[in-house]
N, C-alpha and C positions, 0 to 999 in steps of 0.2 A: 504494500500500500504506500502512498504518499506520505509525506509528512514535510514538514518548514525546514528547513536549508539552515534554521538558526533558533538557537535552543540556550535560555537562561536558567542556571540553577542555581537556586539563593542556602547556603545550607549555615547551619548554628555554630557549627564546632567541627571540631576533627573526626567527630563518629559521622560526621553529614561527610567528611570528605570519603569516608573510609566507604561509603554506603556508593558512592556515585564513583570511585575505584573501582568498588567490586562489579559496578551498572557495565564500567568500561569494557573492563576485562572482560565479561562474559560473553560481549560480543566481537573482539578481536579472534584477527586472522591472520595468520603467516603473510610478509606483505604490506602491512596494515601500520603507517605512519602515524602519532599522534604526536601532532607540536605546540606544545606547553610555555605560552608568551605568558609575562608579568614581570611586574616590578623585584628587585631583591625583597625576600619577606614573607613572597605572597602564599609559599608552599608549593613550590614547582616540584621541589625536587622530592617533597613529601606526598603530591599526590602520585610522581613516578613512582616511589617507593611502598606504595600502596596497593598498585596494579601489580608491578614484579612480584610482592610476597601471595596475592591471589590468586595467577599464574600459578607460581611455585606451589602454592598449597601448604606453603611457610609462614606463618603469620610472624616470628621474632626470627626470619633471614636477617642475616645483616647486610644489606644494602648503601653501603657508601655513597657518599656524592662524586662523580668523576668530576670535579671541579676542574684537577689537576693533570689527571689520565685521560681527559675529556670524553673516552668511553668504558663502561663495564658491561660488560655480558654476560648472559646468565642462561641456565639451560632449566627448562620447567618439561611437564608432563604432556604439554603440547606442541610447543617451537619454540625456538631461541629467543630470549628479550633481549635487546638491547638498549641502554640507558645510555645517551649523549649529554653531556654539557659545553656549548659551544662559546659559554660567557669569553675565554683567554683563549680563542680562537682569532688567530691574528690574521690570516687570511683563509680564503676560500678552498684555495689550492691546498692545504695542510688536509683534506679532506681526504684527499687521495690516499695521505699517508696511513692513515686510520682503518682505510677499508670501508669509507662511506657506503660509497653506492652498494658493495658488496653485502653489509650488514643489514641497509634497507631491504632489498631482496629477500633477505633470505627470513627473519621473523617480525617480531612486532618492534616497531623503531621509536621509543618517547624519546623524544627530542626538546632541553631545555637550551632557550637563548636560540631559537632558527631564523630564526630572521637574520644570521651572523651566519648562513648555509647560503646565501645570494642564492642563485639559479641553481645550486645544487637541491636544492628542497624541492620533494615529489609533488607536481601538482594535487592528485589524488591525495588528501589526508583529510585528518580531525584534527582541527584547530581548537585550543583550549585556553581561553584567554581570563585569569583567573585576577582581581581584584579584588578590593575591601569590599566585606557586608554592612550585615548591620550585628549591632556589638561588636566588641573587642575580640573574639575569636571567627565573628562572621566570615562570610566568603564567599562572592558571586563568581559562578562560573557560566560563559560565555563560550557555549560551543557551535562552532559552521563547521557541516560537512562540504568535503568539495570531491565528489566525484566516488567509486570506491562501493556504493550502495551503503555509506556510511548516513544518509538522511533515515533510509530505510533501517538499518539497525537500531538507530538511537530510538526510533519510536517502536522499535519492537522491546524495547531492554528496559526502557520506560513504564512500558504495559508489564513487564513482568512486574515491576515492582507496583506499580498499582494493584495488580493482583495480588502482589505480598501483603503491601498494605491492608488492604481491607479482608483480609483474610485471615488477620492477626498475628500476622508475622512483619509489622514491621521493622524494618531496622535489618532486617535478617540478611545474615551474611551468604554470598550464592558461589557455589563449587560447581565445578563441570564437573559431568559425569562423564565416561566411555559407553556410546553407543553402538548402532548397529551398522550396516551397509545398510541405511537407507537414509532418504531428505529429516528424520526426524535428529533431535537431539537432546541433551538431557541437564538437567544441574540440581542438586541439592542447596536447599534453603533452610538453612537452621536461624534460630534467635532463642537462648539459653538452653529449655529441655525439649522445644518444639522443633519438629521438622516438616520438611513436606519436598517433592520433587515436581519441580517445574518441566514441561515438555514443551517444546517447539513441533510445531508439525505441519510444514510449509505443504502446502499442494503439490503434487508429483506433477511432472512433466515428463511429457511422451520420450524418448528415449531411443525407444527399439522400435521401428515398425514395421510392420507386415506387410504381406501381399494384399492383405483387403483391407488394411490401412486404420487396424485397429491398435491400440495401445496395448505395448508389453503388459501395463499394470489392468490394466479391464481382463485382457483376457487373462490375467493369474489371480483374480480376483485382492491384489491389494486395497485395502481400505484408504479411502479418502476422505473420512467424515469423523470429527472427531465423537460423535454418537456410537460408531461402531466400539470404539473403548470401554464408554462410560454402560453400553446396553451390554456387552458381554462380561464388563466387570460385575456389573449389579447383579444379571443371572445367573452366575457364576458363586457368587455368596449367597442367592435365595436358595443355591442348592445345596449350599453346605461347604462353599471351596471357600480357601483366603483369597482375597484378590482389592487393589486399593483401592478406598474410596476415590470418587472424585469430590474434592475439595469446591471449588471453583474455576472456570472457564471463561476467557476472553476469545468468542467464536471469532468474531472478525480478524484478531491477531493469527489466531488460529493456537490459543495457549492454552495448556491446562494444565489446572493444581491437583494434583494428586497426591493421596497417603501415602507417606512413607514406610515402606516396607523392611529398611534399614539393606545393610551391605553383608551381612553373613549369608554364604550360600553353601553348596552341598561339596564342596571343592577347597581345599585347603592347602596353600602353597605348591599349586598346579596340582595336587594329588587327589582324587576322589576320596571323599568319606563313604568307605560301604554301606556303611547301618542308617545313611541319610539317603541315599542312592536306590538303596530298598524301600525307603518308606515313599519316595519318589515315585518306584515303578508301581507300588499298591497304589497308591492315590491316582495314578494314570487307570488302573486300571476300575476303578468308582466310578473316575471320571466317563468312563467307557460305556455304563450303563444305563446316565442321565440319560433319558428322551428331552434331548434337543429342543426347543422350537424353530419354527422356520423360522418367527422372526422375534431377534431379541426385543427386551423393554428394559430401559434403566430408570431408575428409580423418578425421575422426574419425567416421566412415560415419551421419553425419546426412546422411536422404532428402529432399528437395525435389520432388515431383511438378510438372512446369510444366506452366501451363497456358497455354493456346490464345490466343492474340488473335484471336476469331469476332467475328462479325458482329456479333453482341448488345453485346461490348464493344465494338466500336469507331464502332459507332451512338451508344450512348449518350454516352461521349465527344463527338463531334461534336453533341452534342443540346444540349453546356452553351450553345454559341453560339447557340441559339434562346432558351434560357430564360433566361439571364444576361447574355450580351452583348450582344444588341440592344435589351432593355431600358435597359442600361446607356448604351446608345448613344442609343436616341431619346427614350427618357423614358416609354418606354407597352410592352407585352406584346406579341406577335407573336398576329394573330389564329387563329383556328381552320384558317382553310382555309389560310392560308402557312405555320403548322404543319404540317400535314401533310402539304404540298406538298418542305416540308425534307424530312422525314422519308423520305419516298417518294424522293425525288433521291439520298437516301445509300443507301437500302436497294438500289436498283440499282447503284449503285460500288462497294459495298461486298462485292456478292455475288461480284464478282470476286476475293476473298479467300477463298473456302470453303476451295479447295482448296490454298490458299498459306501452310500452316501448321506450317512445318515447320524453320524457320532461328529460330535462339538472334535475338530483338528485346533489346536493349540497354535501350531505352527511351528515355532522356536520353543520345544521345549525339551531345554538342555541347561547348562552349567549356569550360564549367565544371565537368566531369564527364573530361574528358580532360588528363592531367598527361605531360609531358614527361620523358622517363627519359635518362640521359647515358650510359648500360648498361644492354645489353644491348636486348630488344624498346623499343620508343624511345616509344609510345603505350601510357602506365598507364592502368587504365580504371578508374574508381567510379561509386557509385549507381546499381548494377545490380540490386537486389533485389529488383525489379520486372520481372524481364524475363521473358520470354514465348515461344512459339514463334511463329510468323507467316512475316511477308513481311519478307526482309531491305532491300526499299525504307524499309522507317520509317525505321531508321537512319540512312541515308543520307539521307533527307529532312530528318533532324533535325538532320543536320549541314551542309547547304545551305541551312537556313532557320533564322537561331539567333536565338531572342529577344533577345540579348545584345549581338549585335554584328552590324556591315554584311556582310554575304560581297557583294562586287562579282562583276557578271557572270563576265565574266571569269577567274574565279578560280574562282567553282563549275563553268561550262565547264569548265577544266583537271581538278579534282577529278571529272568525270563520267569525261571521259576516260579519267584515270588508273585508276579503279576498273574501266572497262569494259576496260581492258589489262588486269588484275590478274585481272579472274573468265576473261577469257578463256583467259589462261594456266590455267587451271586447266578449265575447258572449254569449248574451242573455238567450239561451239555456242549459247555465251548468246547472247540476242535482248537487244539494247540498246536496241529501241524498244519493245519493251512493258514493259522493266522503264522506261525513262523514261514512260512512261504511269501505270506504280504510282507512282513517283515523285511524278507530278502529284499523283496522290488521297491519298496516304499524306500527301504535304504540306500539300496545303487540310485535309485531317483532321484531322492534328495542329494548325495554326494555327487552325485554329475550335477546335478543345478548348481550345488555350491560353488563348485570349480568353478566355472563359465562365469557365474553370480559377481565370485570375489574379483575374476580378473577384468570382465567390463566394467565393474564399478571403478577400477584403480583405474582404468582410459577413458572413464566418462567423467571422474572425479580428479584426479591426481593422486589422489590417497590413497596410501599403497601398503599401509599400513598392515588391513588383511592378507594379503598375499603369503606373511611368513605360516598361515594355515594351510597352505597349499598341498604340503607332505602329508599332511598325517590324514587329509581330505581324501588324499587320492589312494591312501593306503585303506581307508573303510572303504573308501570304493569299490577297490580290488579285493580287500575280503570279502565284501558282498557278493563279489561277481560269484566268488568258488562253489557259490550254492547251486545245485543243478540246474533248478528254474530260469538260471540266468545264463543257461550254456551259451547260448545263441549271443551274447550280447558279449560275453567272454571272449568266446574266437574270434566274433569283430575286433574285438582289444587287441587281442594276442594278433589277428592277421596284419592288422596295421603300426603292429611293433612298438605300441605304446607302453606296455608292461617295462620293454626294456630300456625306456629313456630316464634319463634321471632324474 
């Protein structure tokens, strides 16, 4: 959305500077210049020193003034800061020496005294022109975006904390979280014993498209509506499951406040906890039993129509690993006729899905989507907004097969087990070796999608971050494959000699 090119903020004291620090940060980006004019006094170098420590996730960093080194850099959890001081910068040219242009580029650059940077200063930045308030600790701050989609941030960072506000978390201090591969994003908002996690959740744009000129996200049925959240979070708890509230929403930003679930998950120092891991595959398996509705309702009776995980999506899915990932892997395009040799190999697996569409699909539900509760149901669940009717094997596939982390034999054994006690209990009759057959395909399914998934996001994005999942993605893959059901789909592998590339 729009928003005014120039933006006054009057704050009391240093908790007001510290509040519109944190407003900063939460929307900075690798790239992203902010230059800090004022008078000596004004707290230039205090409000730099404000952003660096919530960046870092250091609240008592020690931050020096480069008064004299005229730069310090700093390495945080998301990209390099660096802190200028250009006051005893005697000419333009000394810029060179420092690695100006080079430091701009590459993370977030606060820059005090730029105006002493002549034509070397980035058109594109946030300008922060900071002044006396009212009182003796006051402090108006004066900011113009120029270019950068820095207008559009500042009133998205805004809204968050209006949201805060009046939600009873003012003042509350805001942490990035680690998200997923997709347009969403996350931060933690605490003020003393309270918390709450903020979501960002920009509109998807088309990306990938088709021969008949539909959208990657339509046809995989991704959620666009932030109702799909709040209707399957609420039915979700009328059935018995953890899942957050929603707090509060600003639809037009497209923002929502949501219960904090806290940060303990079922994974401990990249290792699984078994006896967590267990109570994880029971509770998938409960969850397996709810009769669904077609269409969710949340508690303030927003509809959600779910839709189907068919053939169409879960072909196309499995399609990115022809088009993305083997490219990414050999260096050359997948010819015409082993195209269509894929394509034909899933459309028969997959048709075994027609009639199996009928169980609530999670979607993500693996390591970093499931949170440990100390009360009450013991497995919190997020990043459901996407979920689907289907076959309750994804699930469980996804949590047997987790990009993130090792699941040893053994352990997913036990976890097979356990869930086949658990539906049993509930009807005697389940067949455990055809749901371990869906299992098989629902798993090579998902782990081909992921491939393709993680490496077009890092060429549509630049962020490349998931790619180091790559390995262990393509080793569940290839376990998947050894299942018989998946012969066909195997000697495709092995004929086009991908097994043996590195």
């Amino acid at each position: 959305m729009s928003s005014p090119l120039r933006r006054t903020v009057n704050v009391a004291d240093e908790a007001g500077t510290l509040r519109l620090a944190d407003d900063i940060a939460a929307i900075a980006r690798p790239g992203d210049v902010v230059a800090l004019y004022g008078d000596l006094g004004m707290g230039k170098s205090a409000f730099a020193r404000a952003v660096v420590r919530r960046l870092a996730g250091e609240p008592d960093l020690e931050v020096p003034s480069p008064t004299f080194t005229l730069l310090q850099s700093y390495e945080t959890g998301r990209f390099p800061v660096h802190h200028f001081d250009l006051y005893r910068l005697a000419d333009p040219d000394e810029l060179i020496e420092i690695g100006f242009s080079e430091a701009v580029g590459e993370g977030l650059s606060l820059i005090e005294w730029p105006d002493r940077a002549g034509d070397e200063l980035p058109a594109e930045r946030l300008d922060v022109v900071i002044s006396e308030g009212d009182g003796l600790n006051g402090r108006r701050f004066s900011l113009e975006a120029h270019g950068n989609s820095w207008a559009e941030r500042l009133d998205e960072t805004f809204g968050v904390r209006d949201l805060l506000d009046r939600s009873g978390l003012a003042g509350a201090e805001r942490r990035h979280l680690h998200g997923d591969a997709s347009t969403r994003s996350f931060e933690r908002a605490t003020v003393g014993e309270k918390a709450a996690v903020v979501m960002r959740w920009p509109a998807w744009r088309a990306y990938l498209k088709r021969a008949d000129d539909d959208r990657y996200e339509e046809i995989v049925h991704l959620a666009d509506s932030l109702i799909a959240f709040s209707a399957i979070a609420d039915t979700l708890r009328r059935n018995g499951f953890r899942s957050p509230r929603v707090l509060d929403r600003d639809a037009e930003r497209r923002l929502m406040l949501v219960e904090d679930l806290g940060s303990d998950g079922i994974v401990r120092d990249g290792v699984p906890i078994p006896e967590r891991y267990l109570v994880a595959a029971r509770r998938l398996a409960d969850l397996a039993v709810v009769a669904w509705p077609d269409v969710a309702v949340d508690d303030a009776g927003g509809r959600w129509p779910m839709p189907r995980y068919d053939r169409r999506a879960l072909a196309t899915e499995v399609g990115l690993f022809a088009t993305w990932y083997v490219p990414h892997l050999t260096g050359a395009s997948l010819g015409a006729d082993a195209l269509a040799e894929w394509n034909d190999l899933w459309d028969g697996l997959l048709s075994r899905f027609d009639d199996d569409q009928a169980q609530l699909v999670l979607r993500d539900y693996h390591s970093p989507n499931i949170l440990w509760q100390t009360s009450g149901d013991a497995i919190g669940l997020i990043d459901f907004q996407d979920g689907l009717l289907g076959s309750s094997a994804y699930d469980f596939a996804a949590l047997v097969t987790d990009a993130r982390v090792d699941i040893p034999d053994e352990l997913a054994a036990a976890m097979t087990a356990a869930y086949v006690d658990r539906r049993r209990l509930h009807d005697s009759g389940f067949d455990a070796v055809d749901f371990a057959e869906r299992v098989a395909i629902l798993g090579a399914q998902r782990n081909a999608k992921i491939l393709g998934r993680f490496v077009e996001y890092a060429a549509r994005t630049g962020r490349t971050h998931h790619l180091r999942f790559l390995p262990r993605v393509r080793r569940n893959l290839e376990k998947a494959l050894d299942d018989k059901v998946l012969a066909g789909v195997k000697l495709w592998y092995e004929r086009l000699g991908l097994a043996a590339r590195p």
